[in-house]
C-alpha positions, -999 to +999 in steps of 0.1 A: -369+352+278-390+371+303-418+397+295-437+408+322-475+407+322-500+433+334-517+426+360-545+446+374-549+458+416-577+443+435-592+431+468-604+397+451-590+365+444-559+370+416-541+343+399-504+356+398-471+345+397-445+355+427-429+379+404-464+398+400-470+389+439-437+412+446-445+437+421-481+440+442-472+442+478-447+471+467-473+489+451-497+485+482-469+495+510-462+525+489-423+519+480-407+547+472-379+529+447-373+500+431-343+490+411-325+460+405-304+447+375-326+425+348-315+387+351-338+356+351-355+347+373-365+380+389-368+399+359-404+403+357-405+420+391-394+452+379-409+458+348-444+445+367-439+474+392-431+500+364-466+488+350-488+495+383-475+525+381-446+519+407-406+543+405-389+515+386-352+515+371-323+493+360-289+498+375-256+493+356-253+463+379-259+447+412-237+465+433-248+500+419-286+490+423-278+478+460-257+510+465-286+535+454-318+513+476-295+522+509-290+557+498-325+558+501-332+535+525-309+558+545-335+592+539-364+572+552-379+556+523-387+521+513-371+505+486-373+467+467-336+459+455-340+430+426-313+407+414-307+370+402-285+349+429-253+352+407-264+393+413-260+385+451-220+379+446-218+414+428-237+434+453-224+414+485-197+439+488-225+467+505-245+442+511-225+430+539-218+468+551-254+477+550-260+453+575-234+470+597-252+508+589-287+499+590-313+520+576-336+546+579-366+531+564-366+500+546-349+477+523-357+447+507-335+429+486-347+400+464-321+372+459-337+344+428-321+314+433-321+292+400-316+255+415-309+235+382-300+261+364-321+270+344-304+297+330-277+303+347-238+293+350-238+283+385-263+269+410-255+286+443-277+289+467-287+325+485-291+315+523-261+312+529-256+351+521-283+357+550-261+341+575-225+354+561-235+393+561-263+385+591-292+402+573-328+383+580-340+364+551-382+350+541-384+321+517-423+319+504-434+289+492-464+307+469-476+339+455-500+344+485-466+341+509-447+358+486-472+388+488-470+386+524-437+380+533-426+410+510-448+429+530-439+416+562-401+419+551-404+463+545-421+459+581-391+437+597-368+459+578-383+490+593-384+475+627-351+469+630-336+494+609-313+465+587-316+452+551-340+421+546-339+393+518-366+376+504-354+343+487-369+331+457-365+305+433-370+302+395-406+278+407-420+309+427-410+331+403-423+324+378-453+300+391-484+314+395-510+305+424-538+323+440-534+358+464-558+381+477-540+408+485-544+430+524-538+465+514-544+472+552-515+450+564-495+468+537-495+503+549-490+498+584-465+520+581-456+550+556-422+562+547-414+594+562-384+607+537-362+630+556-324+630+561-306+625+598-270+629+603-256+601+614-219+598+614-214+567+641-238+548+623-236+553+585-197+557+580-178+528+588-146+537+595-135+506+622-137+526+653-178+528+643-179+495+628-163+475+657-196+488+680-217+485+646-209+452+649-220+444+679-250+461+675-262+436+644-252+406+665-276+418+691-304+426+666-300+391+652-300+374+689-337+394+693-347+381+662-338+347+668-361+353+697-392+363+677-385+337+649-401+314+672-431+330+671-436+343+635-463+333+617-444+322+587-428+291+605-459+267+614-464+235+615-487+215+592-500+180+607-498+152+588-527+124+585-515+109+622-502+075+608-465+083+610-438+097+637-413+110+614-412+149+610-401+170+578-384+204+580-382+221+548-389+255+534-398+272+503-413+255+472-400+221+486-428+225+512-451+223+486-437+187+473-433+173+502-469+181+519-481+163+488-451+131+492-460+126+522-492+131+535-488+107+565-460+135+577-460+164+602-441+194+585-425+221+601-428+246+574-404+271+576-410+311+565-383+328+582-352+306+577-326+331+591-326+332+623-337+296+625-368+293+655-344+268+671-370+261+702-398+255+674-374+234+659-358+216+692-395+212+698-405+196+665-378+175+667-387+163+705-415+152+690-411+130+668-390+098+660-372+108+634-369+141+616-356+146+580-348+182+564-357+184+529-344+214+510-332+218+475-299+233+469-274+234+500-277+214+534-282+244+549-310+236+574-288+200+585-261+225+590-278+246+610-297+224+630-268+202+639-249+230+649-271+236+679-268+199+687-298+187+674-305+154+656-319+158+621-313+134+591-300+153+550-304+142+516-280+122+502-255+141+479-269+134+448-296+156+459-278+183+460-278+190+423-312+200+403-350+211+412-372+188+433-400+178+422-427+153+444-413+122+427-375+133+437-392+138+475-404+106+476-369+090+467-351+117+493-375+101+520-371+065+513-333+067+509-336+057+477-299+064+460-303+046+430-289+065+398-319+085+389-338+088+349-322+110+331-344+137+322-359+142+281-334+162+263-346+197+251-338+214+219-306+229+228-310+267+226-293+288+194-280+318+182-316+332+162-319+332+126-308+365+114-287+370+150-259+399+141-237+380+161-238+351+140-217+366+117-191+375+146-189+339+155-184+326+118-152+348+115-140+341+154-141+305+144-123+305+106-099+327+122-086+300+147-091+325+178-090+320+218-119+335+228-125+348+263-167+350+262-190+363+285-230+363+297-254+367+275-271+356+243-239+357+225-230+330+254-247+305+225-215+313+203-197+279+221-227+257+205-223+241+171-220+251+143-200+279+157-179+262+188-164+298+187-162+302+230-132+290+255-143+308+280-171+320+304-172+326+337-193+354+345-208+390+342-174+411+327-150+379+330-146+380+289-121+411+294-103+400+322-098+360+313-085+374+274-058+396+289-043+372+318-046+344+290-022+371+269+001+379+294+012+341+300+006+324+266+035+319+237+031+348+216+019+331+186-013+317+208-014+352+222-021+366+192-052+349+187-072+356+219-101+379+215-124+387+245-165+391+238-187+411+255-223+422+247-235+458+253-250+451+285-226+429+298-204+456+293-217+483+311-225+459+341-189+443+346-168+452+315-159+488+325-130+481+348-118+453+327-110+482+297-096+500+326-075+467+331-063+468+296-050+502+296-034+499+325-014+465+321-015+458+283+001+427+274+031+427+249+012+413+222-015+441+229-056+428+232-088+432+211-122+435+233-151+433+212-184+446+221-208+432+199-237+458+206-275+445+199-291+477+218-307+457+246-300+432+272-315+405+247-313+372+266-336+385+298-362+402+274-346+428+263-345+450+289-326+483+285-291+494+299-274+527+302-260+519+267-292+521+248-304+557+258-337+544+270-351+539+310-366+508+323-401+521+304-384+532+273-381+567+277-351+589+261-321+594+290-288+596+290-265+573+269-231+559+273-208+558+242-189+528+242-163+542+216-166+573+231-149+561+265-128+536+249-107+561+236-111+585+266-097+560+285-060+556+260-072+532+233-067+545+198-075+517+177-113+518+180-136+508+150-177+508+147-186+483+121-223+467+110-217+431+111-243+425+089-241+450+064-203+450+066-195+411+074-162+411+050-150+450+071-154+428+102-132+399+096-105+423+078-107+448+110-103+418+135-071+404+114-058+438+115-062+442+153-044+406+163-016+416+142-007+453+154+004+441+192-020+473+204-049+475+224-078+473+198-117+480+209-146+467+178-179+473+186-201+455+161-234+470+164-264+456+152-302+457+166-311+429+182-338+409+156-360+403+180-360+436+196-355+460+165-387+466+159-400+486+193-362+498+192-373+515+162-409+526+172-392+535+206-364+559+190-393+576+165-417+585+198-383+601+208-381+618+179-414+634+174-417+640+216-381+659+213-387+674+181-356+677+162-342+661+131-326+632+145-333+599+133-341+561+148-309+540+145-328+508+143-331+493+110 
């Protein structure tokens, strides 16, 4: 889980991860905004910026926290849009319109690649999103770049009036490495926050979008141009005693200066647009050149488009982080079956989890369950095996019901889709909507099982708790509240440790009345329930009224 650390502002040396680095270089260019949607590894950037004193808040999700930095973006301000890479897919949808529009100001949008997966349920990797929607895209290799390239992103940003992504990976993230930080270079420009209309360039109706087009494509050809001479694509010389060339980016730069000593490196900052004369150059060069890059091929690709010879990795390197060992064997060729890595203590439900409970009866009671992201994700490990299904953020609701509308009633009965309290509000919305709309025959029973947080990313809060990205009172969704607004009448609140027996005799109920059933299980998170509580009575005695904390 992440928690971010205070860090404290200075002109001197600081030893800082690239989460902190971000968090930083907002503060010293002045953002107006930051918002994102918690997930691993970026987590830390937002909750860093709250603590410098920086405007930080969570979204619902991705696409809402994307939507609300272009608002902005559009009245002249800079804003820092955070997300994981599985975030990318759910904000892609203005994402790739934003590029269209432009902005006002700025906008910088963090995509945090997890090669290996460390705790996610895919490994995708981000650059190719820079190319797809054409929007210009950094990749540090340290805190110190990080810093600067954040900086230098608001400034590109600004220049050219489009979004810009900075890609990150869990290494930066979460590494730390030395930054002195250039509050000069930071404000070489200042928001000025004013609205212009702008109808031609801000709706994109096609008769505006067909010229929008073209103007991105031109933007992109003029940075193509400049890419060639940005600071962040260098090359750094090798001892002399070998002819072959490296191009690589991000933290693989970092293993592979330290592989391979003997080779020149073109190190590159600014991967999209590629400086393909730097590169053509590079290549010239030398006698052989060899791109090494975790995740995707996406620098052979791009290189060989353009006709240039460059060697890849071999498959099996597609898969996984690098590391300076795995280098070495990338170089050499070497394609022997690699050591498996030490197995870990697989990760668990914590003693004294209220969803433990849940997953006990899921499992005695035979169901299908249609799950979903999140710590209740640990429900498919032993001794519960109580999860069939899980695919992404909101999936849980959609999965249960096509699984209901095809399956033999008797299995149909038995499906159950599981979503947490965050989950929920980030994806799980439209999938109630969903169930109304098109029940099955044998009806459906979502469950929300509510722990008051987003637990698994540090426990973050979400519109459902009541509380802002710092803890303060707001507004608060009520999950029961909405399920029956929306049609469903069968909705029950139950504590699924206080009441374990009402839950299992509430669920039977539901799979046998063919109707839409919602059960929210709600329960305080046991690792969180203690500030929940401390947070709710600082509400109390700052509102002053009667009310009292829900956490027990």
């Amino acid at each position: 889980m992440a928690t971010a650390t205070p860090i404290e502002t200075s002109t001197e040396r600081m030893l800082i991860s690239g989460n902190q680095a971000v968090a930083l270089a907002c503060l010293h260019a002045k953002v107006s905004l930051g918002t994102g949607y918690p997930g691993t590894p970026s987590t830390e950037i937002l909750e860093s910026f709250d603590a410098l004193g920086g405007r930080a808040q969570w979204a619902p999700n991705e696409k809402v926290a994307m939507e609300v930095g272009l608002g902005a973006a559009y009245a002249g301000a800079k804003v820092l849009v955070t997300m994981k890479h599985v975030g990318v897919n759910v904000a892609a949808d203005p994402l790739f319109t934003a590029a269209y529009t432009g902005v006002d100001g700025s906008l910088v949008m963090i995509a945090a690649d997890d090669p290996g997966m460390a705790s996610s349920q895919n490994e995708q990797d981000s650059r190719r999103y820079a190319v797809a929607a054409g929007v210009p895209m950094f990749e540090p290799s340290d805190s110190q770049e990080t810093y600067d390239m954040t900086l230098a992103a608001f400034q590109l940003s600004h220049t050219h009036q489009m979004p810009c992504i900075l890609r990150m990976t869990t290494r930066i993230c979460h590494s730390k490495t030395i930054v002195v930080p250039n509050e000069t270079d930071a404000t070489r420009y200042i928001a000025e926050i004013k609205w212009e209309r702008d109808i031609p360039g801000r709706v994109m109706v096609p008769g505006y979008a067909r010229p929008a087009h073209r103007r991105l494509r031109k933007k992109l050809d003029e940075m193509a141009v400049a890419s060639d001479n940005c600071p962040f694509n260098y090359v750094s010389k090798g001892d002399g005693s070998s002819k072959r060339g490296i191009i690589t980016s991000s933290i693989s730069y970092v293993h592979a200066r330290e592989a391979a000593p003997d080779c020149d490196i073109l190190k590159l900052g600014m991967s999209y647009p590629l400086p393909m004369n730097m590169i053509r150059q590079f290549i010239e060069e030398h006698d052989d050149v060899i791109c090494v890059e975790e995740g995707d091929p996406y620098l052979v690709e791009q290189i060989r488009a353009v006709n240039l010879p460059v060697d890849g990795k071999d498959e099996m390197y597609r898969f996984g982080e690098f590391d300076v060992a795995r280098v070495k064997r990338i170089l050499a060729n070497d394609t022997t079956e690699e050591e498996a890595p030490p197995k870990g203590k697989p990760p668990q439900l914590c003693t004294g989890c209220p969803h433990r409970n849940v997953f006990e009866i899921l499992r005695d009671l035979g169901c299908i369950v249609a799950g979903d992201i999140g710590c209740y994700t640990l429900g498919v490990l032993p001794p519960f095996t109580a999860m069939d299904t899980c695919v992404c953020m909101g999936a849980s609701v959609g999965v249960g019901l096509g699984l209901r509308h095809v399956l033999p009633d008797e299995q149909a009965k038995k499906v159950v889709s599981v979503i947490g309290d965050s989950t929920f509000v980030h994806s799980g919305l439209t999938g109630m909507a969903e169930m109304v709309y098109n029940p099955p025959k044998t009806g459906h029973v979502l469950m929300i099982l509510d722990n008051g947080t987003t637990a698994m990313t540090g426990q973050q809060e979400h519109p459902g708790t009541g509380r802002t990205l710092d803890h303060e009172p707001t507004g608060k969704i009520d999950f029961e509240t909405m399920a029956r607004a929306m049609g469903i009448e069968r909705v029950y609140t139950i504590d699924p440790v206080k009441s374990t027996g009402a839950v299992e005799t509430t669920l039977k109920e539901c799979l046998d009345s063919n109707e839409l059933s919602v059960i929210v299980t709600r329960r305080p998170c046991i690792l969180a329930a203690g500030k929940i509580k401390e947070w709710e009575t600082a509400a109390t005695e700052k509102c002053g009224c009667d009310c009292q904390p829900t956490a027990d």
